[in-house]
N, C-alpha and C positions, 0 to 999 in steps of 0.2 A: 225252505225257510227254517234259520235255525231259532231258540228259545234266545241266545240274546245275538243273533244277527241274524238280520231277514235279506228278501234279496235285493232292495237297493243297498245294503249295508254291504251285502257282498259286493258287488259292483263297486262300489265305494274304496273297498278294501283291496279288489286286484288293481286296481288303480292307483292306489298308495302309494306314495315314495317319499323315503324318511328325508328329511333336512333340518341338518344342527351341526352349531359349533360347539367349541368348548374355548374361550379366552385365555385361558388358565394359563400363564409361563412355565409354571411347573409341570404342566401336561405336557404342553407344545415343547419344552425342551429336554424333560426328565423322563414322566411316565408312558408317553404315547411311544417314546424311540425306543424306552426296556421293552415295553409291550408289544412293537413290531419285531424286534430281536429275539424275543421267545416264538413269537410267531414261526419266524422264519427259519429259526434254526432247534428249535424243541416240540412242535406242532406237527403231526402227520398231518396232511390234508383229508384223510379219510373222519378224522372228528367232527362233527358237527360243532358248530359255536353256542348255540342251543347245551351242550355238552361243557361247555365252557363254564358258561354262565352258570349253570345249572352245580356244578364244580364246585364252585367259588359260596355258592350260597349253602352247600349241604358246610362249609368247611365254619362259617357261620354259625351254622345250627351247631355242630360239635361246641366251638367255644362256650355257645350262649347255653347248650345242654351244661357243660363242666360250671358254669357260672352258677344257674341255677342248682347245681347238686351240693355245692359251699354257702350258697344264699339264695334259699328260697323266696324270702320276702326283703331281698334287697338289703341287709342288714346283717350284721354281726364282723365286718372287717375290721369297723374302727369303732370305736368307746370314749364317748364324750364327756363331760361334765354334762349333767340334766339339768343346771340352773342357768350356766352360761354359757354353755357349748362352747366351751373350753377347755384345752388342755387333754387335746384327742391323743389319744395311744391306739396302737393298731394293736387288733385282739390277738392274732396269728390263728383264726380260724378257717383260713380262706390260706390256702399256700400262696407265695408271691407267684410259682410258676405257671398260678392261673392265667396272671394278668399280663404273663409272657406270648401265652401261648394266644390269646385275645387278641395283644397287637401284632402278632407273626401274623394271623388267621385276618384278620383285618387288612394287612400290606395284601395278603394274597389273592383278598375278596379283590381289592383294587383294582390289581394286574392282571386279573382274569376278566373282567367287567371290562378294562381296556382292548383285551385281547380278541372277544368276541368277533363283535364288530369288525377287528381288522382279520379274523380268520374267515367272518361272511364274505367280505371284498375280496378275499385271496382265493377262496372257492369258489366265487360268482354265485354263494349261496343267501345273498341279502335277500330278507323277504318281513312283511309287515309283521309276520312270526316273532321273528328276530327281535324285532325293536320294541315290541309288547313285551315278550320274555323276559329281555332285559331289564327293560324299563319296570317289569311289575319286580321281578327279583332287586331289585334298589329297594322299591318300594319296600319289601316285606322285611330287606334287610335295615331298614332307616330306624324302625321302633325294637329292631333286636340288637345293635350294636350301639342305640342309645342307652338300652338296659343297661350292656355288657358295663359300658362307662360310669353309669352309677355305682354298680360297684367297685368296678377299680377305682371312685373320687371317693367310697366311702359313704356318698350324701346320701344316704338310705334313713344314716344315721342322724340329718337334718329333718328336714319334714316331707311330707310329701309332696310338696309345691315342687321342691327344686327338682325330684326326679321329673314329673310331670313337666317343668319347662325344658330340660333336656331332651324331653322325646319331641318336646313342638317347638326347641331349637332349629330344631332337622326338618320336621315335618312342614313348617311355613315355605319354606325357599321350595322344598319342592313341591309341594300344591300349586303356589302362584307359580311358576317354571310350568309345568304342565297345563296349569287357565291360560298362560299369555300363548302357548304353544297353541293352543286349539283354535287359537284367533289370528295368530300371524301365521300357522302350519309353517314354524320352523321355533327351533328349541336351541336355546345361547343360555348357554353359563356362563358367567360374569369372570370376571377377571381370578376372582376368591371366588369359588363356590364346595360344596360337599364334597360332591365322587371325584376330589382331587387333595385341597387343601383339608377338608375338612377327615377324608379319611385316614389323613396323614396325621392329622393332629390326634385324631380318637387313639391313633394306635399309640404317638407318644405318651398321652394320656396312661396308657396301657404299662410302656416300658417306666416311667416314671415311678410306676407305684410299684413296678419291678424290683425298680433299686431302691427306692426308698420310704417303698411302703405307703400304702393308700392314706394313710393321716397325712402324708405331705399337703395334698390339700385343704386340707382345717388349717394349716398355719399359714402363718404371714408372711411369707418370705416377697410374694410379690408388691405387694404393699410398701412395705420397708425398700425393698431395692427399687423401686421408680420414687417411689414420696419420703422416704427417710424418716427414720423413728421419730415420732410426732408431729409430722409436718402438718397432718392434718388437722392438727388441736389448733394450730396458727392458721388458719385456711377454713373460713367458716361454710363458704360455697361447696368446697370440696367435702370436708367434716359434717354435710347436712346430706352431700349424694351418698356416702358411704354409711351412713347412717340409713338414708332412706333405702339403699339395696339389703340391707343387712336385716333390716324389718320386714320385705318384702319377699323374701325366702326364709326368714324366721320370725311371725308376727311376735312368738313368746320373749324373742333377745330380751338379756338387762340392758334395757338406754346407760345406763348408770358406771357401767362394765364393759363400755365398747372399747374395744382397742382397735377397732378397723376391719375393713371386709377379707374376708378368707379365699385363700388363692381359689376357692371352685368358684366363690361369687363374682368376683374379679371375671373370670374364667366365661361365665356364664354371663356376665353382660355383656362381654364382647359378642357371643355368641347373637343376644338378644340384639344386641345393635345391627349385625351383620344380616339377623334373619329380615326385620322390620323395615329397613334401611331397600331391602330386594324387595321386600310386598310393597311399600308406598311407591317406588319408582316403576314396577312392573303396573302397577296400579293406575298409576297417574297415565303409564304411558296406551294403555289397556284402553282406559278413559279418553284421553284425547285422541286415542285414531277412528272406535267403535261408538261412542259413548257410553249411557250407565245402563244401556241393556247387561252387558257381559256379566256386569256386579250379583245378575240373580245367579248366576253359576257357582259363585263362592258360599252359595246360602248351606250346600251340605259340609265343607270343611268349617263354615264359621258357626255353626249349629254345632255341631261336634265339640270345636272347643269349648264356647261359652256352656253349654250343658253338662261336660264334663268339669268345669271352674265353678258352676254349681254344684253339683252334684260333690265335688271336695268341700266346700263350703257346710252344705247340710247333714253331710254322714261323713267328718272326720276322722272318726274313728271306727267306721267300717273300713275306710278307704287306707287306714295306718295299718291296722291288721288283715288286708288283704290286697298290699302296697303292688306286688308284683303283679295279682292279676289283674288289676284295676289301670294300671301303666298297660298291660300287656294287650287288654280291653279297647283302650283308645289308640292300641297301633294298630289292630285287626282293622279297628273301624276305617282308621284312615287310610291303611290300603283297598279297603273296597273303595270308598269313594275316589282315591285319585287314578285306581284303574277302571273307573268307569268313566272318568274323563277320558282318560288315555283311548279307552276305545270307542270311546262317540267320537273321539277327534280322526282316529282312523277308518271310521264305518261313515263319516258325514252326516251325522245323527244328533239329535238335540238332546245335551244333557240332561237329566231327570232333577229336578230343582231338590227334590226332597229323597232321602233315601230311606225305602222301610226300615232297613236294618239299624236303622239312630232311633227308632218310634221309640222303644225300651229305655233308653236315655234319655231322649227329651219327658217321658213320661216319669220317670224317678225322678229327675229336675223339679217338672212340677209339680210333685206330690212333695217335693223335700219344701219348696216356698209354699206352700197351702199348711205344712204343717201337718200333714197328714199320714207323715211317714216317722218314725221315729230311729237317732241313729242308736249305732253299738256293735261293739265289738265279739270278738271269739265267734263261736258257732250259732249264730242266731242267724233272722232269715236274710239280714245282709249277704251275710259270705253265700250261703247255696244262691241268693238269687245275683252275684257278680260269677263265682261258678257258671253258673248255666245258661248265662248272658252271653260270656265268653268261650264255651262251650258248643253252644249255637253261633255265633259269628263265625266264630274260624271253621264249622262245617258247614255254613254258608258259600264262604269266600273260598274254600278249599273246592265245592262243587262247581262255583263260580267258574273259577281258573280252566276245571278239568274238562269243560262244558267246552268253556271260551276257545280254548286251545285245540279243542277236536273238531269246532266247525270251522276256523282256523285252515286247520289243515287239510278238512276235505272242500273247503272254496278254493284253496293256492294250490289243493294237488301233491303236499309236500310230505314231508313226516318232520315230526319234533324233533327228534333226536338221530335220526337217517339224513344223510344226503348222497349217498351212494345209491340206494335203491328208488327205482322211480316207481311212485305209486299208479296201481291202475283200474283206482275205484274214483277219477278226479270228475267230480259234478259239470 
């Protein structure tokens, strides 16, 4: 009996067998045939896919390290007007061939992420390994390539909302994807989903600010080219939603001074549409085959957000001067929680409704609505106690992993990164 799988968990887990589609057109006719082709003709079989994945994500950390070494706190690519956030210029403190190397690293996260999988089928080395690995390396990669994109959009220089919706742009589709999995034990991505369309987009994201430098999205070029200069001022429906997004990622806007929403907001409510649009339909359908049992399963991703949308709320300005780790905070957290789905869904084990590791957040939540906390910025005890918050999370989640993956591997018999040598320490 391991610390987090015992022995019907084991049982549970040699008995595992993954099943999932991916809908995607762009997969099924673009990316899955590049990524069987590198297989087949660039791929020793002697690599492990474990080796793959693992590839793809260290290539990840390089971009998101170069990011962070040009913007520590999310900021300083682009320079806005402070009263109307307008009239952005890019600062040239960030080289553009950050944001080159972002979307290269980002294509290749893709194509390896693809290639896994089909280099386990070609080696007959599938194993419940395999599909946690993978699946938690998405995971950890979801709040680090949402960073990468705030910077390349510049919105650091917006407020902290809009970074924070970016990361749970991404984050929603795949938590509910992972809850509807653990109920139907089979995982479908939709027709549009992330680790296809959406990776492709981050990266254009990426090349865009390439050539034309990350203020392209402050301006209005989307706007103008679908609704035509002022259409909206004739179009009161429309001139009251673009208004109301415009508010809603910048409560400060001058109403008075709008000229319409800026290609990230544009940008980011499609995203918002896309994400919401999957949680009420996986929701709904969650609901009518289970009923509202399943719903207490969402209680630790939906605790996480709303406490963190508090928690921005009552310390603003802890959270503007320590943007990066406070974003970086609620992506620690939400990879524990949805690989702790991930592996009650493969150990046949009942999720934990609450997670200790949120207690520290819901309890700042509710010391920020008591009143009893007071906010601020610079080196007060805000920043060392988001420090040492996130500091403890990620060696948390780091022991988590290294725990998870060694009992892992001695109930399957296997090695992580070996598929050439047979182990013969196998329980």
């Amino acid at each position: 009996m391991g610390l987090f799988i015992n022995g019907s968990g084991a049982a549970a887990l040699k008995a595992y067998k993954y099943s999932g589609s991916d809908l995607s057109l762009t997969y099924k006719y673009i990316l899955s045939p590049f990524a069987q082709f590198c297989v087949d003709n660039a791929t020793p079989k002697y690599i492990a896919p474990n080796t793959i994945t693992a590839t793809g994500l260290v290539l990840m950390f390089i971009a998101y390290t170069v990011m962070y070494y040009y913007s520590p706190n999310l900021t300083g690519s682009v320079q806005c007007d402070d009263t109307t956030h307008d009239n952005c210029v890019e600062t040239g403190a960030i080289p553009r061939w950050v944001y080159l190397l972002n979307g290269v690293c980002m294509l290749a996260y893709q194509t390896l992420d693809n290639m896994d999988g089909k280099q386990a089928r070609r080696t007959g080395s599938s194993s419940p390994l395999g599909m946690l690995f993978d699946h938690g390396c998405d995971a950890i990669n979801s709040p680090l390539g949402s960073l990468n994109w705030c910077v390349a959009m510049g919105i650091g220089a917006a407020t902290p909302f809009v970074c924070f919706w970016t990361l749970v742009a991404s984050a929603i589709p795949f938590y509910i994807s992972t809850w509807e999995e653990y109920y139907t034990g089979s995982l479908v991505l939709p027709y549009i989903n992330g680790p296809s369309e959406g990776l492709i987009l981050g990266a254009s994201l990426s090349f865009v600010s390439f050539f034309h430098g990350p203020h392209f999205w402050h301006g209005r070029d989307f706007y103008v080219a679908f609704l035509g200069p002022g259409a909206l001022l004739h179009n009161p429906g429309t001139d009251y939603f673009c208004r109301a997004v415009a508010y809603v990622f910048d409560p400060t806007y001058a109403e008075a001074e709008f000229r319409g929403c800026c290609n990230y907001e544009l940008l980011l409510c499609l995203a918002a549409f896309c994400a919401l649009q999957e949680f009420f339909l996986k929701t709904v359908n969650i609901v009518h085959k289970f009923g509202l049992r399943p719903l207490l399963n969402l209680l630790p991703f939906l605790t996480l957000l709303s406490c963190s949308l508090a928690c921005g709320s009552f310390y603003p300005l802890a959270v503007r001067s320590s943007m990066r780790s406070c974003m970086l905070l609620f992506g620690v957290l939400f990879v524990d929680a949805v690989t702790a789905l991930m592996l009650a869904h493969m150990t046949a084990a009942t999720p934990a409704k609450a997670r200790v590791v949120l207690l520290p957040l819901l309890a700042l939540a509710a010391a920020g609505a008591a009143g009893a906390l007071e906010d601020g910025d610079g080196d007060g005890w805000q920043k060392h106690a988001v420090t040492g918050y996130l500091a403890a999370a990620v060696t948390f989640v780091a022991f988590k992993f290294t725990v998870v993956v060694t009992e892992i591997t001695e109930c399957l018999g296997i090695y992580c990164f070996d598929i050439s040598t047979k182990r013969v320490d196998r329980v």
